[in-house]
N, C-alpha and C positions, 0 to 999 in steps of 0.2 A: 504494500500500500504506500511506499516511499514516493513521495510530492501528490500524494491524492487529496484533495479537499474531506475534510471527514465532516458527517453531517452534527447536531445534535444528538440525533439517536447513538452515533458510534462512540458516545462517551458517558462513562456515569459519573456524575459527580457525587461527593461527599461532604458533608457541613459538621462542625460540633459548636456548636457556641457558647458550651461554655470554656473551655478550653483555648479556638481561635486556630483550630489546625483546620485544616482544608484540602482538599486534591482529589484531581479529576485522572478516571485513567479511561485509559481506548479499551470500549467492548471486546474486539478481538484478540487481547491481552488477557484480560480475563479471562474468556474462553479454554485458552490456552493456558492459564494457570490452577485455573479448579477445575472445568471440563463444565460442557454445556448444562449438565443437569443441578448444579446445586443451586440451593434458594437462595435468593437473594438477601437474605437476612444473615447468610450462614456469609456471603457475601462479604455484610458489611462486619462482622462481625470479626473476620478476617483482615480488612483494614484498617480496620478502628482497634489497633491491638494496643488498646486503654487502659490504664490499670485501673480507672474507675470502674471499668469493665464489672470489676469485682465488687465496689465498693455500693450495694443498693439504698444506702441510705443518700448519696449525692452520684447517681448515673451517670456514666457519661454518654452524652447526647447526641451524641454522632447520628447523621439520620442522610437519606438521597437528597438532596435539593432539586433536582426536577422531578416535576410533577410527574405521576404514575399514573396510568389508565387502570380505572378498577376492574379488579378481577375477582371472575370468585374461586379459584384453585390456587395452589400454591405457585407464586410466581420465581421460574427459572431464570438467568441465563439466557436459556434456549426461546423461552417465550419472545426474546427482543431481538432476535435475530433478522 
């Protein structure tokens, strides 16, 4: 994909705020690093390697920043292809 314009869709982004980390990676990087079937929570869970992660009394808030189209099954990877 080297000098290809990538759309919206080829990129997820990530937010925490309370923290103030940020970053956006290319869907087919992803793909390539967990494989098309895992959730996307397993996802963020994966990048957001938080150590509030642990801590349930102050979360940490890491969350998608673009908007998602609802669904009603668990949403893949593979679904945003």
């Amino acid at each position: 994909m080297s000098g290809a314009i990538l759309s919206a869709a080829d990129v997820i982004r990530i937010a925490c705020e309370r923290c103030g980390r940020a970053g956006s990676y290319r869907r087919d990087g992803l793909v390539a690093r967990f494989g098309a079937d895992i959730a996307l929570p397993d996802v963020l869970m994966a990048l957001a390697s938080c150590e509030r992660r642990r801590d349930f009394s102050r979360p940490c808030g890491a969350r998608f920043t673009d908007p998602a189209s609802p669904r009603t099954k668990r949403s893949t990877l593979a679904d945003h292809l």
